[in-house]
N, CA, C and O atoms as CSV, one atom per row, in Angstrom:
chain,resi,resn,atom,element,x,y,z
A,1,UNK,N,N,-47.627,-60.581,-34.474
A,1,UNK,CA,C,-46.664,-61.631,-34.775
A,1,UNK,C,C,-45.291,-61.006,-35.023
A,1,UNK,O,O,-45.300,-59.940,-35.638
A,2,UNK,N,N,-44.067,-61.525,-34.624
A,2,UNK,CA,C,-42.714,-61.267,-34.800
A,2,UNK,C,C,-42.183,-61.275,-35.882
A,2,UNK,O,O,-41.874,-62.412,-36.240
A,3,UNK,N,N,-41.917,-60.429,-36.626
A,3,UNK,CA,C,-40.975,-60.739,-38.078
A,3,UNK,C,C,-39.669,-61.481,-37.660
A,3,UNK,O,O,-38.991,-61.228,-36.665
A,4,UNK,N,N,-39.363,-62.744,-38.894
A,4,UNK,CA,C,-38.355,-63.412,-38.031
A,4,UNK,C,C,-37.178,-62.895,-38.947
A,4,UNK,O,O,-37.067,-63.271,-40.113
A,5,UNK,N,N,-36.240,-61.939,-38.301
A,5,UNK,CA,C,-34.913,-61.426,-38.642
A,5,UNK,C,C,-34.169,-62.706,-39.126
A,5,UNK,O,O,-34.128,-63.827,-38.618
A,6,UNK,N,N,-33.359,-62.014,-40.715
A,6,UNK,CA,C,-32.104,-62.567,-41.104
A,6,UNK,C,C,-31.285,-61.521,-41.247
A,6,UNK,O,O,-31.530,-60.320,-41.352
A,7,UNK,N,N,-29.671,-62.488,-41.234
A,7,UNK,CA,C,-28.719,-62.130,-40.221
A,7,UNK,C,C,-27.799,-62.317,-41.560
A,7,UNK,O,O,-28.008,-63.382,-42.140
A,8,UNK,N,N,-26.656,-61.323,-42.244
A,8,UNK,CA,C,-25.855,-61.967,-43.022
A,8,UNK,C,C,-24.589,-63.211,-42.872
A,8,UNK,O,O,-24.640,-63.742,-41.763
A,9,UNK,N,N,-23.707,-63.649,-43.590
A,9,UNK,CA,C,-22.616,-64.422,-43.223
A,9,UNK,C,C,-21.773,-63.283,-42.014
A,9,UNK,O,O,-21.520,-63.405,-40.816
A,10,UNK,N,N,-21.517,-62.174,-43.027
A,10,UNK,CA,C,-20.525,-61.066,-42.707
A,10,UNK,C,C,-20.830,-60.782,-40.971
A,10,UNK,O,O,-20.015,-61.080,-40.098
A,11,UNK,N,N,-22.223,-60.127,-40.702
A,11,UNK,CA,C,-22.727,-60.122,-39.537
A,11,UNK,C,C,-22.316,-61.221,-38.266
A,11,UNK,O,O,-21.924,-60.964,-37.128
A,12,UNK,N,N,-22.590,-62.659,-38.987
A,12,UNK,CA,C,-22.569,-63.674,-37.842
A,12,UNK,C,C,-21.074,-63.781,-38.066
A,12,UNK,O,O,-20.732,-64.218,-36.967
A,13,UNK,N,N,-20.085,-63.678,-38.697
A,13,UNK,CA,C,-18.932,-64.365,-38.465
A,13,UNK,C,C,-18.166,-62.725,-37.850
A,13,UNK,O,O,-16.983,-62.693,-37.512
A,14,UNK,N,N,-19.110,-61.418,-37.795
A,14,UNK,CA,C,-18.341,-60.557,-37.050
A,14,UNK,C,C,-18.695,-60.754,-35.308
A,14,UNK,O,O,-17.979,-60.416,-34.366
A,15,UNK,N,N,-20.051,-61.416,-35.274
A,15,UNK,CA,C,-20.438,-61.536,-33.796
A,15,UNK,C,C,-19.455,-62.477,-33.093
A,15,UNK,O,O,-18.944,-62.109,-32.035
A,16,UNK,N,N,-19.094,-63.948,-33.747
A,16,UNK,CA,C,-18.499,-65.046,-33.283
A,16,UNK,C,C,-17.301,-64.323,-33.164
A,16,UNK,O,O,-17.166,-64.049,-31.971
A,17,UNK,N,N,-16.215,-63.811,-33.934
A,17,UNK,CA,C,-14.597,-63.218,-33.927
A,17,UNK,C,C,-15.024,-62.469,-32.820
A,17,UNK,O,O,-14.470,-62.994,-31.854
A,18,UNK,N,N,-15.702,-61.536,-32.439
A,18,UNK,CA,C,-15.969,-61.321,-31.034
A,18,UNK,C,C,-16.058,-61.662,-29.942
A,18,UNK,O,O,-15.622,-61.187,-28.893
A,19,UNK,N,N,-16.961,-62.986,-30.294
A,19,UNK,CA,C,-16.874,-63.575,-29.017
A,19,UNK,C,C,-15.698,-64.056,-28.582
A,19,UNK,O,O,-15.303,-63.917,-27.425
A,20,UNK,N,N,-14.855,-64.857,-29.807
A,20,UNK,CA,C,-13.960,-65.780,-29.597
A,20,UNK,C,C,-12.876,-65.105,-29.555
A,20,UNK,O,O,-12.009,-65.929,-29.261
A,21,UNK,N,N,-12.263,-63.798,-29.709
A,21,UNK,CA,C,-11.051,-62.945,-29.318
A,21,UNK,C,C,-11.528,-62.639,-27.842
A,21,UNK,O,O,-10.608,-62.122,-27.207
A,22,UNK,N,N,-12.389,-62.759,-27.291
A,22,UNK,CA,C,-12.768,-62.329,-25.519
A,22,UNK,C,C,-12.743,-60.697,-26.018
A,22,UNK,O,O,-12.152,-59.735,-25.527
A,23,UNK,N,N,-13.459,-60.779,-26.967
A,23,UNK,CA,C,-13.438,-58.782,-27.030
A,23,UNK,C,C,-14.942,-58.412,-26.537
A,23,UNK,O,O,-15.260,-57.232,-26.387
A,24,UNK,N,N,-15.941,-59.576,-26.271
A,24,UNK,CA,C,-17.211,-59.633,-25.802
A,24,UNK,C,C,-17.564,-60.984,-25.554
A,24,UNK,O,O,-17.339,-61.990,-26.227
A,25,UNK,N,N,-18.282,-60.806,-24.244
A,25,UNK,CA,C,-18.770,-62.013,-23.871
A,25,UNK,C,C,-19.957,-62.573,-23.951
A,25,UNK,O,O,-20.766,-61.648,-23.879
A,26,UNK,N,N,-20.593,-63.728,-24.077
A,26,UNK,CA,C,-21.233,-64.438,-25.284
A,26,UNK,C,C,-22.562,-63.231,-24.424
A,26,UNK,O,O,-22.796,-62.318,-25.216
A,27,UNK,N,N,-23.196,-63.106,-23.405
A,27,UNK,CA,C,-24.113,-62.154,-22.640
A,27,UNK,C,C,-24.512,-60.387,-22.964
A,27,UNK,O,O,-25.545,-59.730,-22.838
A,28,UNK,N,N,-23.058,-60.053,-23.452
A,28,UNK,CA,C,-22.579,-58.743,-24.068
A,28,UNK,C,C,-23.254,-58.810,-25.563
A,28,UNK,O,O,-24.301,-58.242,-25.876
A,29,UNK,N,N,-22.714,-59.348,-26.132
A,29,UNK,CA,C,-23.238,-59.769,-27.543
A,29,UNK,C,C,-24.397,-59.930,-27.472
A,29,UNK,O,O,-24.953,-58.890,-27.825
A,30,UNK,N,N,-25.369,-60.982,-27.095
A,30,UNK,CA,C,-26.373,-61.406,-26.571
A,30,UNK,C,C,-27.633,-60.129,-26.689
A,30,UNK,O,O,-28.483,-60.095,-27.579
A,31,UNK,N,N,-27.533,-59.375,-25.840
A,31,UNK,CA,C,-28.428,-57.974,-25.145
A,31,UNK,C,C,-27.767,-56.895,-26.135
A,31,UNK,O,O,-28.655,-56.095,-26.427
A,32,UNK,N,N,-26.682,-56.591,-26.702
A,32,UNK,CA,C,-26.200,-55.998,-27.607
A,32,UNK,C,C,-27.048,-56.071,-29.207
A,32,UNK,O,O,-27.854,-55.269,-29.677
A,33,UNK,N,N,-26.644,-57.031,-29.641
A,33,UNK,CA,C,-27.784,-57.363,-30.769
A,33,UNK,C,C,-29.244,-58.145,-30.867
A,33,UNK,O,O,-29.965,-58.477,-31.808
A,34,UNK,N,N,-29.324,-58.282,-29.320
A,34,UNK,CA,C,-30.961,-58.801,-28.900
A,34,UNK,C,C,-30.726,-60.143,-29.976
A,34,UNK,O,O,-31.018,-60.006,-31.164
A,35,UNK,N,N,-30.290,-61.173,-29.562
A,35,UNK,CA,C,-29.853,-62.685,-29.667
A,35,UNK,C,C,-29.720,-63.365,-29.121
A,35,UNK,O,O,-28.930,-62.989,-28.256
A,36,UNK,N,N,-30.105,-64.711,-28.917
A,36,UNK,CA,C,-30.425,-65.750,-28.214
A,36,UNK,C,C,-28.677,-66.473,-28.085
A,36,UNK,O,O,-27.854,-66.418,-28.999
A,37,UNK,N,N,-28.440,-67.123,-26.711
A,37,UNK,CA,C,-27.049,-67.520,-26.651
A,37,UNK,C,C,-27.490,-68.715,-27.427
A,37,UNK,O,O,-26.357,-68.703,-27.907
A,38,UNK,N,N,-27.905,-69.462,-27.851
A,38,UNK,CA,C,-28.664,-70.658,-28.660
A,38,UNK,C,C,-28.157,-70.280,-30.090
A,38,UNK,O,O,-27.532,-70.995,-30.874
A,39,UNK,N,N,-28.446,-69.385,-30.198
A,39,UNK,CA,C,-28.298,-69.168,-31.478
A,39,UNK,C,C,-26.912,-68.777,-31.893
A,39,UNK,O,O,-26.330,-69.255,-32.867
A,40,UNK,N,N,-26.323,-67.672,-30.902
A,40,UNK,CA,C,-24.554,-67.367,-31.442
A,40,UNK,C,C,-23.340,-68.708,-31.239
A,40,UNK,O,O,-22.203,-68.791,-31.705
A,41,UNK,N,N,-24.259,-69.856,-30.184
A,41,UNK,CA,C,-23.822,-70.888,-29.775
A,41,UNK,C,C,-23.392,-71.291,-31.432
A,41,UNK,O,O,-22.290,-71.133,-31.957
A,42,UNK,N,N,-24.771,-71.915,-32.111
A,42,UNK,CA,C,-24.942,-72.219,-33.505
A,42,UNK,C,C,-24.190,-71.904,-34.458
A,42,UNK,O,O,-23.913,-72.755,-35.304
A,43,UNK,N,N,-23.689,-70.609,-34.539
A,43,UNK,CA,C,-23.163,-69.720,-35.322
A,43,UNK,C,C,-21.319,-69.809,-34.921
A,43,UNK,O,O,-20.380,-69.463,-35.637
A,44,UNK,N,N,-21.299,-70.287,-33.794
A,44,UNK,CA,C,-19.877,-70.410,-33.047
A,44,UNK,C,C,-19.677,-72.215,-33.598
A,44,UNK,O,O,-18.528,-72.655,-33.604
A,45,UNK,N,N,-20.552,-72.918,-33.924
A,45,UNK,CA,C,-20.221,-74.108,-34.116
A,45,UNK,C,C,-19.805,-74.285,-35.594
A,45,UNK,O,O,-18.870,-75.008,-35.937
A,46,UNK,N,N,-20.814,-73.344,-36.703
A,46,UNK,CA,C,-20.930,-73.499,-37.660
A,46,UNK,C,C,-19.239,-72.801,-37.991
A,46,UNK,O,O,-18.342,-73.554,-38.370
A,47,UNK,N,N,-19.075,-71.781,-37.850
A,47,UNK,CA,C,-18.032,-71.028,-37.873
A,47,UNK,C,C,-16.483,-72.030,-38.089
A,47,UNK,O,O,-15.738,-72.169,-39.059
A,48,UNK,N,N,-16.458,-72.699,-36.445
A,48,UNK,CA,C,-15.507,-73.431,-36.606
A,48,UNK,C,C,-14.990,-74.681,-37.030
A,48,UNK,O,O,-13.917,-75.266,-37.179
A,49,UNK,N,N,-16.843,-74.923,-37.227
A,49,UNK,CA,C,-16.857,-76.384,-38.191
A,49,UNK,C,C,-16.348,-75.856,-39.820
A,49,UNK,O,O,-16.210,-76.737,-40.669
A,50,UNK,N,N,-16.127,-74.640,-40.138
A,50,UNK,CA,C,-15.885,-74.647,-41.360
A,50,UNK,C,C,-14.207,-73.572,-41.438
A,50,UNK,O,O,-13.484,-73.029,-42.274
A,51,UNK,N,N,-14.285,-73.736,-40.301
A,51,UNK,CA,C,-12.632,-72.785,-40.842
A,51,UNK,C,C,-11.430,-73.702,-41.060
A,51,UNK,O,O,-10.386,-73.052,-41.132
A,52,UNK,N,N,-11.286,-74.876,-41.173
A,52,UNK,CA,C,-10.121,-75.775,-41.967
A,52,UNK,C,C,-10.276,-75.589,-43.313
A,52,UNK,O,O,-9.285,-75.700,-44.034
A,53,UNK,N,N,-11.663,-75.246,-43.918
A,53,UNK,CA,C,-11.619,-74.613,-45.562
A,53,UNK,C,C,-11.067,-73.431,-45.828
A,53,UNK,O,O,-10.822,-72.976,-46.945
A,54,UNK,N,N,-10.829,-72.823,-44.549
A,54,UNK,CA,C,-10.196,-71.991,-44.763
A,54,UNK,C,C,-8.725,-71.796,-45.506
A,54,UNK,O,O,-8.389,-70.929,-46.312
A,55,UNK,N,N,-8.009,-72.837,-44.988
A,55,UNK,CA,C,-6.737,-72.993,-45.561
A,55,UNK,C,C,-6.827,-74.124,-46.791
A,55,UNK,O,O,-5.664,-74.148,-47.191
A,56,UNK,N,N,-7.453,-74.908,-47.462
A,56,UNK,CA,C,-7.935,-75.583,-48.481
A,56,UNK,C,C,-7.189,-74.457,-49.420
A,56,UNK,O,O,-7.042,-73.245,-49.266
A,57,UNK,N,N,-6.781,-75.360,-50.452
A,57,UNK,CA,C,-5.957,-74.876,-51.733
A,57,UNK,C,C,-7.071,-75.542,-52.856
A,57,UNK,O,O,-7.497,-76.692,-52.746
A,58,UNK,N,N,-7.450,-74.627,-53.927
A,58,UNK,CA,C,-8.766,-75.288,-54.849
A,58,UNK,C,C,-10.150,-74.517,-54.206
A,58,UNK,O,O,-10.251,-73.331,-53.893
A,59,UNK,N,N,-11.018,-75.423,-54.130
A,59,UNK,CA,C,-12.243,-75.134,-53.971
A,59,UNK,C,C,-12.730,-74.086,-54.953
A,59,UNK,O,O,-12.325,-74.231,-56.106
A,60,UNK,N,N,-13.399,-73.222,-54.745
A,60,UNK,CA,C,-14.250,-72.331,-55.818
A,60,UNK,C,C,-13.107,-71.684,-56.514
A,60,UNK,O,O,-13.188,-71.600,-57.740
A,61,UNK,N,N,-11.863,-71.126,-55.804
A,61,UNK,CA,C,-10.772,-70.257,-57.130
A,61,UNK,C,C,-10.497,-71.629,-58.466
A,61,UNK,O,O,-10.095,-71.235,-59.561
A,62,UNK,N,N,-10.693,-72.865,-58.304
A,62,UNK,CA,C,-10.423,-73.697,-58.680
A,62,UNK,C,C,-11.245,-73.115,-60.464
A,62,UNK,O,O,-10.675,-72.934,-61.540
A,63,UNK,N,N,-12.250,-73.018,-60.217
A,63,UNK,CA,C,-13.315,-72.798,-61.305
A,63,UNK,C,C,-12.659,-71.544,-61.600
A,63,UNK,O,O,-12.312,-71.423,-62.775
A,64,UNK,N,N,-12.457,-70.781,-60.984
A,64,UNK,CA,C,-11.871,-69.265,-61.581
A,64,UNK,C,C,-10.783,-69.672,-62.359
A,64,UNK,O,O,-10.651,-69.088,-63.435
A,65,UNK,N,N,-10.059,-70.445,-62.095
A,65,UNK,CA,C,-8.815,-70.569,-62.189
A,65,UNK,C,C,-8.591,-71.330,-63.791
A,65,UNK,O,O,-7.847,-71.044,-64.729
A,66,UNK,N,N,-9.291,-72.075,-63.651
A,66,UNK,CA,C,-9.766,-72.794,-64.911
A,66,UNK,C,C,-10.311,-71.818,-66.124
A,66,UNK,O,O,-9.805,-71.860,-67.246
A,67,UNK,N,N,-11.330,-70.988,-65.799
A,67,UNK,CA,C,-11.557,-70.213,-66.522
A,67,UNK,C,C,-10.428,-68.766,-67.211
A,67,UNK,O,O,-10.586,-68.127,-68.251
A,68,UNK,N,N,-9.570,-68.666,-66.385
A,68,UNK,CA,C,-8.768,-67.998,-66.917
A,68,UNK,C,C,-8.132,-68.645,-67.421
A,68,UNK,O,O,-7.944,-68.132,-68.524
A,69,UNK,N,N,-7.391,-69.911,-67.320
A,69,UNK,CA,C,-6.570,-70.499,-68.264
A,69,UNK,C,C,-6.697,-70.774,-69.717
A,69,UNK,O,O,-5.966,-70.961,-70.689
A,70,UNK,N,N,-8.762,-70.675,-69.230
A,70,UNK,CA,C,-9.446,-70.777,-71.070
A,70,UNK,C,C,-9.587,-69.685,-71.543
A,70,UNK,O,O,-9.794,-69.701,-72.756
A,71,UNK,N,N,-9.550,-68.337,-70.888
A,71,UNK,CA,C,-8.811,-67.229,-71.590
A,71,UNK,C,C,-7.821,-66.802,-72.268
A,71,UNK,O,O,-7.624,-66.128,-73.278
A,72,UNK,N,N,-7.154,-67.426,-71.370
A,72,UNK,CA,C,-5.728,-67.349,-71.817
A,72,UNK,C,C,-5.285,-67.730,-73.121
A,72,UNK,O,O,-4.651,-66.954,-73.836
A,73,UNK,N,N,-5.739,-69.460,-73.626
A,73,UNK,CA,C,-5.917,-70.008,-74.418
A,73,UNK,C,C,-6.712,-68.887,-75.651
A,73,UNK,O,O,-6.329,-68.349,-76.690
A,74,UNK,N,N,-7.634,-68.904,-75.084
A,74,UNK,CA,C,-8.698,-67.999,-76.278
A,74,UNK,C,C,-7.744,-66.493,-76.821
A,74,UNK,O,O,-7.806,-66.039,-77.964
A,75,UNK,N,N,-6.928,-65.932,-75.733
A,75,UNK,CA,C,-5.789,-64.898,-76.320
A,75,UNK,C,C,-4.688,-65.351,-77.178
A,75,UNK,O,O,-4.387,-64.923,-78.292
A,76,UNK,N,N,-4.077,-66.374,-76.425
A,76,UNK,CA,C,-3.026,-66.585,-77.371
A,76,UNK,C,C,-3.114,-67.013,-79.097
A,76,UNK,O,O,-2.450,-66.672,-80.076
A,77,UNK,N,N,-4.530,-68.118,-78.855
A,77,UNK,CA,C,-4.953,-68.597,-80.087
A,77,UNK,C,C,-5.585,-67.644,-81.237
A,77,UNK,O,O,-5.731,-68.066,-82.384
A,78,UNK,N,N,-6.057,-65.946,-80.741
A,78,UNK,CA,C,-6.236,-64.859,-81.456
A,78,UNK,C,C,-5.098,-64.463,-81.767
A,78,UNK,O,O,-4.832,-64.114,-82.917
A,79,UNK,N,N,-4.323,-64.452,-80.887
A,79,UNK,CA,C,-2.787,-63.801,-81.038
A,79,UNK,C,C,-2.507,-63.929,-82.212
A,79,UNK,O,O,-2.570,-63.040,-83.061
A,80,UNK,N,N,-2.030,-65.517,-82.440
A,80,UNK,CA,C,-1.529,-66.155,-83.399
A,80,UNK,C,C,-2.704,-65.716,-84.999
A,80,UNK,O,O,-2.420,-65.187,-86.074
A,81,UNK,N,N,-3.828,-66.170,-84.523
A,81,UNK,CA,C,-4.309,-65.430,-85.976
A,81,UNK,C,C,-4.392,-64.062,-86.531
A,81,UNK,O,O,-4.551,-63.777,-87.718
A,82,UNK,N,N,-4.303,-63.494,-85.836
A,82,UNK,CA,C,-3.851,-61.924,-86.147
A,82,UNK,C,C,-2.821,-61.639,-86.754
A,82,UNK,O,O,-2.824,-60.913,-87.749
A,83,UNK,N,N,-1.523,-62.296,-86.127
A,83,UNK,CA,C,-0.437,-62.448,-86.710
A,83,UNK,C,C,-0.077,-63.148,-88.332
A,83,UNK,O,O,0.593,-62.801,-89.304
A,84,UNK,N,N,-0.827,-64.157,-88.015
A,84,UNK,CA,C,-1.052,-64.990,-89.514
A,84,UNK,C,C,-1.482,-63.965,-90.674
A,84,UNK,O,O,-0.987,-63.802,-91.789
A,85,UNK,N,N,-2.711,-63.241,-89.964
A,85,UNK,CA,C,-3.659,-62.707,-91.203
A,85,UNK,C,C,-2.943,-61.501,-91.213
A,85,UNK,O,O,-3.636,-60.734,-91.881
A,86,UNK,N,N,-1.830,-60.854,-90.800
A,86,UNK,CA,C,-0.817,-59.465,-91.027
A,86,UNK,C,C,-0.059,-60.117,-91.893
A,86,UNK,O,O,0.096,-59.570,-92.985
A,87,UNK,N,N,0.531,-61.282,-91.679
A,87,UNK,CA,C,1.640,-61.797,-92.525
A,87,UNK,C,C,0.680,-61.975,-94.286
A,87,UNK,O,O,1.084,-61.387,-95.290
A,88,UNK,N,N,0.055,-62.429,-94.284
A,88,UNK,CA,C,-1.071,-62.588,-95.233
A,88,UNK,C,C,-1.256,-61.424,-96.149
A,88,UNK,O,O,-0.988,-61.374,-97.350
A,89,UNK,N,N,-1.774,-60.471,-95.358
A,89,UNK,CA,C,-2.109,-59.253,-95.891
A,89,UNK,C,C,-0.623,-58.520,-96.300
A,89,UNK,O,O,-0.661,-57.511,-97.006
A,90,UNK,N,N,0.318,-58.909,-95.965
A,90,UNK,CA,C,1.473,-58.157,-96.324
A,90,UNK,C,C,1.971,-58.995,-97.527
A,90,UNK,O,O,2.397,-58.508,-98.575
A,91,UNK,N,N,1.856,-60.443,-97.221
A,91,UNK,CA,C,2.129,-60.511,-99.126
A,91,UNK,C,C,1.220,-60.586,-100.294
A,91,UNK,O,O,1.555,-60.540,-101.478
A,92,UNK,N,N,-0.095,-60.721,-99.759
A,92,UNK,CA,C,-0.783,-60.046,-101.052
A,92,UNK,C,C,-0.462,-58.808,-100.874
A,92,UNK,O,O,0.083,-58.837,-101.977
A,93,UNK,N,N,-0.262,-57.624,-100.489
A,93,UNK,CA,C,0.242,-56.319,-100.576
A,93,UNK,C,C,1.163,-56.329,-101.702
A,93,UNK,O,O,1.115,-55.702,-102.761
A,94,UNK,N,N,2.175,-57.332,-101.176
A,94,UNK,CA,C,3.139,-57.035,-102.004
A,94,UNK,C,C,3.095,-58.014,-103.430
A,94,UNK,O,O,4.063,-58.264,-104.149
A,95,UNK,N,N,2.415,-58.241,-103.518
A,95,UNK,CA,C,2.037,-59.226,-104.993
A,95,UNK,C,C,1.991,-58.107,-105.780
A,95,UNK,O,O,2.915,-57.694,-106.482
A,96,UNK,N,N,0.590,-57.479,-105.619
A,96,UNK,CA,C,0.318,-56.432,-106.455
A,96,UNK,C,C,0.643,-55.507,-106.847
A,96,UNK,O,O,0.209,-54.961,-107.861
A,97,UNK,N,N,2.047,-54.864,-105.646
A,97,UNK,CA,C,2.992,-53.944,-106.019
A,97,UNK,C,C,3.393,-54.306,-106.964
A,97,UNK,O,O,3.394,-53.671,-108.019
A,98,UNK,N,N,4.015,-55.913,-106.708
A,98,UNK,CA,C,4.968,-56.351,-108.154
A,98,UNK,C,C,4.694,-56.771,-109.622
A,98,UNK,O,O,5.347,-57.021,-110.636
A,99,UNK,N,N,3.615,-56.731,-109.291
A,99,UNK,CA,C,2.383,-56.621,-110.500
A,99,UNK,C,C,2.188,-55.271,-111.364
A,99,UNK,O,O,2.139,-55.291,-112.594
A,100,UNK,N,N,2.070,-53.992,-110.521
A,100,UNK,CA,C,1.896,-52.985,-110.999
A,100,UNK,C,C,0.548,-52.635,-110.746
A,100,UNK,O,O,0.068,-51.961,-111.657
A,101,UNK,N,N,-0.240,-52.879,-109.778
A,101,UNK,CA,C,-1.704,-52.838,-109.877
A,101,UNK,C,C,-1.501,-51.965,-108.726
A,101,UNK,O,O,-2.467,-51.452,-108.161
């Protein structure tokens, strides 16, 4: 029985940019990586059915993007208490100087 080969994204979208720059023809490719034209056909559809996401503004950085902003937040809002609790610590400091303790 045939083990049935998988193929990465990286792999199929380097076979298709091949095909589709005419740097190999779909037959070349084909006997090259022992692949069915059926299948790089597939891979040529899928490809260009999805490259207008390509230029999409959002999508997944969207979530990144978000998440750093709640970093950001989470820094500045330490910032500020750090700062608070120096100011703090510097006048009880100085209480007790003036105390004599």
């Amino acid at each position: 029985m045939k083990k049935k080969r998988k193929f990465t994204p990286g792999f199929k979208s380097q076979v298709v940019l091949q095909l589709l720059s005419g740097e190999k023809s779909m037959a070349e490719l084909c006997r090259e990586h022992q692949l069915t034209s059926q299948m790089v056909g597939n891979w040529k559809q899928q490809f260009l059915a999805a490259a207008p996401q390509a230029f999409e503004k959002g999508g997944e950085s969207s979530g990144e993007q978000e998440r750093i902003a709640e970093l950001e937040r989470m820094i500045g809002r330490l910032t500020m208490e750090l700062e608070i609790a120096k100011k703090a610590s510097s006048l009880l400091n100085g209480t007790r100087e003036r105390n004599g303790k």
